[in-house]
C-alpha positions in Angstrom: 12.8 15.4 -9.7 15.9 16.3 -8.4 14.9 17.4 -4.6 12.7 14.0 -4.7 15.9 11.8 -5.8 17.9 13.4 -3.2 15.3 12.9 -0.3 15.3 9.1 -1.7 18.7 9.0 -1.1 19.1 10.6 2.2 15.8 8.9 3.9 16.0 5.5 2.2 19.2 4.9 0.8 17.8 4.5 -2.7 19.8 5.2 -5.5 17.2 5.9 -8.3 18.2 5.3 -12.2 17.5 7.7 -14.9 14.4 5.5 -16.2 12.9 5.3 -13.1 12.7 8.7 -12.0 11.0 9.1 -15.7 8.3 6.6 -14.9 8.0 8.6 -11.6 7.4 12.1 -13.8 4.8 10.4 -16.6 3.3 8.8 -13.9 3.4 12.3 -12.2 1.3 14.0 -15.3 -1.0 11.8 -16.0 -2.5 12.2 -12.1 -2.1 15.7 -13.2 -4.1 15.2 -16.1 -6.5 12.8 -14.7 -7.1 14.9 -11.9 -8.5 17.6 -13.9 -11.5 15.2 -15.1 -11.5 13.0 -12.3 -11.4 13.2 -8.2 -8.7 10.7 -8.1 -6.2 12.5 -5.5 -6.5 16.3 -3.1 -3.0 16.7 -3.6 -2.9 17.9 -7.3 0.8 20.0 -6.6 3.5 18.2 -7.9 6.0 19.0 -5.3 3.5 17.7 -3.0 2.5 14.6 -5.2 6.6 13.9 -5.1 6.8 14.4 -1.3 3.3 12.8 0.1 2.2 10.4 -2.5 5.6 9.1 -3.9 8.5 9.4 -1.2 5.8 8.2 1.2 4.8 5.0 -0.5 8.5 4.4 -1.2 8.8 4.6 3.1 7.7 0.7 2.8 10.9 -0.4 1.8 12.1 0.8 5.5 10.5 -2.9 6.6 10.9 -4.5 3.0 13.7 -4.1 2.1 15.7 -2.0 -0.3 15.4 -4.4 -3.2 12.1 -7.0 -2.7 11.1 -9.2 -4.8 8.0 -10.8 -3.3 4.6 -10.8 -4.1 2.6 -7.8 -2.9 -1.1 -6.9 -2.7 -1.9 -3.2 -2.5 -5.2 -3.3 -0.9 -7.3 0.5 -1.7 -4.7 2.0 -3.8 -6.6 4.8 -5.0 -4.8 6.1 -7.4 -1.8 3.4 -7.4 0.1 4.1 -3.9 1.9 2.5 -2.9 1.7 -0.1 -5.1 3.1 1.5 -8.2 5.8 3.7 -7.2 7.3 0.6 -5.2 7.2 -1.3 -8.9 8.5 1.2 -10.1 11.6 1.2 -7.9 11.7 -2.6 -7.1 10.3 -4.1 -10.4 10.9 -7.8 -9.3 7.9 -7.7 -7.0 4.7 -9.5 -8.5 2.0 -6.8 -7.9 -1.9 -6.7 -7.0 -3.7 -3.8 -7.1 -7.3 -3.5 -5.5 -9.4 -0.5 -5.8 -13.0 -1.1 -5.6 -13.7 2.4 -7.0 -13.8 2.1 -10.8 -12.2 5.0 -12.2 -9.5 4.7 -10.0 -9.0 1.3 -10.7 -9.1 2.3 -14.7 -6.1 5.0 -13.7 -3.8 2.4 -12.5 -4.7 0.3 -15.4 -3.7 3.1 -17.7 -0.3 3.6 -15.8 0.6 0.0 -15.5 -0.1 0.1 -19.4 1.4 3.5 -20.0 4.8 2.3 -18.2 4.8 -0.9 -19.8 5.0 -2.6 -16.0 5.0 -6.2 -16.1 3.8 -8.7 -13.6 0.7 -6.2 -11.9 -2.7 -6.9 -11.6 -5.2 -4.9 -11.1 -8.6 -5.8 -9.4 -11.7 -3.4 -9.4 -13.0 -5.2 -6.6 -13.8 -4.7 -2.6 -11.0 -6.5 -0.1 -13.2 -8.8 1.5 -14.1 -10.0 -2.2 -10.2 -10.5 -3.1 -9.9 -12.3 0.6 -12.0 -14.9 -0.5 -10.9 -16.3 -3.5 -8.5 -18.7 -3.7 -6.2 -17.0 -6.0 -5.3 -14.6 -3.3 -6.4 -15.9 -0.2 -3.1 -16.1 2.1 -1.0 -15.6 -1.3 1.1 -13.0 -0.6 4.3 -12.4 0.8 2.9 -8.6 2.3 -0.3 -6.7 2.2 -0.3 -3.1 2.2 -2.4 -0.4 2.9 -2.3 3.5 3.4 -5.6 5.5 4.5 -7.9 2.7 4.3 -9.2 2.1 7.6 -8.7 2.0 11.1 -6.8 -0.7 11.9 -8.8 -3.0 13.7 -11.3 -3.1 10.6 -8.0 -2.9 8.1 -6.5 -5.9 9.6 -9.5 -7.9 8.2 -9.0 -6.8 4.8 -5.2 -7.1 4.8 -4.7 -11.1 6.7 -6.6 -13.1 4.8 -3.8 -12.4 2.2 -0.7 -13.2 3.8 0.6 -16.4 3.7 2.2 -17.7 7.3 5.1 -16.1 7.8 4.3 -13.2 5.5 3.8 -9.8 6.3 0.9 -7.4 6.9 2.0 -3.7 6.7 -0.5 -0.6 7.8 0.9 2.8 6.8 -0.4 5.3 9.4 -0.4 8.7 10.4 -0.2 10.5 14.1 -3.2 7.8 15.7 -1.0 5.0 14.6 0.3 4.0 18.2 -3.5 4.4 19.4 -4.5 2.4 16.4 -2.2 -0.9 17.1 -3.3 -1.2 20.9 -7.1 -1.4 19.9 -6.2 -3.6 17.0 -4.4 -6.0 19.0 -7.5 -8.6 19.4 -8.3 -8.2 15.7 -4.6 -9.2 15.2 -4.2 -12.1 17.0 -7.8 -13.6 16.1 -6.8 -13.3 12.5 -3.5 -15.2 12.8 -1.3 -12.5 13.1 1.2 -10.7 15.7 2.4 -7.1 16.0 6.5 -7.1 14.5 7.0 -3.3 14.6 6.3 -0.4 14.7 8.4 2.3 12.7 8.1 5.9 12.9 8.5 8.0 9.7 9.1 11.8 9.4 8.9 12.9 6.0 10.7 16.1 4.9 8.4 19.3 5.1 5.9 17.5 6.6 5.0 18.3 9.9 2.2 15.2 10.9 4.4 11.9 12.2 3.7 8.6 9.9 4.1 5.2 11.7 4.8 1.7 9.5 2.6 -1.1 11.4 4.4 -3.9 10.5 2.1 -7.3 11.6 3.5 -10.4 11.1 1.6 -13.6 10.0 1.9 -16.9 12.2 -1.5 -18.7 12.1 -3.4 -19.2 9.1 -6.7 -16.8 9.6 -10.1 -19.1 10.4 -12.0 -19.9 6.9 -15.1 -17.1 8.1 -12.7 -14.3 8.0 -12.8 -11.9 6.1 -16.7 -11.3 6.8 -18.8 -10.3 3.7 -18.7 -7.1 2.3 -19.1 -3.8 4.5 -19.6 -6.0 7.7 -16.0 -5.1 8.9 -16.4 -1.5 9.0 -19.6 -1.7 10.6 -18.7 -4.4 13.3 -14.8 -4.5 14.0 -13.9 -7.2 15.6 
């Protein structure tokens, strides 16, 4: 954990306690060990796991902030990122996790559990779902996503959640650029406006990530998000 600590340092100015980068390594083996029964994750190296899974979900805190403590809504975490390696970092956020598919959702369960991590919820249930309810519905300080969706059709799953004058945040790899021009009428018909966009190079990786930051100033019409699967088949 020591290469991982130091890249933290060097790309994000974290300083990471002893206890944390503990949580980071049993959180670490059990994917391991999960893994082996379960398709949870391809990248099953833990060098790799430290680099792509963990130092990337901690690249959110470029826009958020070294030290957040808002409410946050993980939208298709998989296998908890980048929900749980920012709470593990930053445990004064108030965290959802959604993951529709149920094993996945049972890991983070089991690692929320397993770390003892307080204030996270986990939801096994589709975005548009979550959008809908009134528990969540324009909630949360920032939405996140990585490797959901392209981001016209991810823009509909994340905005329904953000309150006006939260934040929406897309983590993307090389077609990011590409992605936020044909997003831009999704963006605004949803309430929301393009902030930033942030490249990220992360060490030993070759492919350039981008952090689509979309910021939320209208409150998104009452028929959005559409029922399940009619995003991805019909972007707006």
């Amino acid at each position: 954990m020591d290469a991982f600590a130091q890249h933290a340092r060097t790309l994000l100015g974290l300083h990471l306690n002893r206890s944390q980068l503990e949580a980071l390594e049993r959180y670490e083996n059990e994917l391991i060990a999960w893994n082996l029964r379960f398709n949870l994750t391809a990248i099953d190296n833990p060098e790799k796991i430290r680099t792509k899974h963990f130092l990337d979900s901690l690249t959110c805190l470029i826009v958020m902030g070294r030290s957040p403590s808002e409410r946050v809504i993980d939208i298709g975490t998989g296998a908890g990122f980048p929900g749980i390696p920012l709470k593990i970092t930053s445990p004064a956020i108030q965290l959802a996790l959604v993951e529709s598919v149920g094993k996945k959702a049972a890991f983070c369960q089991h690692i929320v559990d397993s770390l003892r991590l307080k204030n996270v919820t986990v939801l096994a249930e589709r975005a548009e779902a979550v959008g809908a309810l009134p528990a969540h519905r324009q909630q949360y300080d920032w939405a996140i996503a990585r490797a959901v969706a392209n981001l016209p059709v991810l823009v509909e799953y994340l905005l329904p959640l953000v309150r006006v004058g939260g934040k929406a945040l897309a983590m993307k790899g090389e077609s990011g650029l590409a992605e936020a021009h044909s997003a831009e009428n999704s963006i605004r018909l949803l309430g929301g406006c393009l902030n930033q966009i942030v490249p990220v190079t992360l060490p030993g990786v070759e492919d350039q990530r981008y952090l689509i930051v979309i910021e939320k100033i209208a409150a998104t019409p009452d028929q959005y998000p559409r029922r399940v699967g009619v995003p991805a088949k019909k972007p707006l």
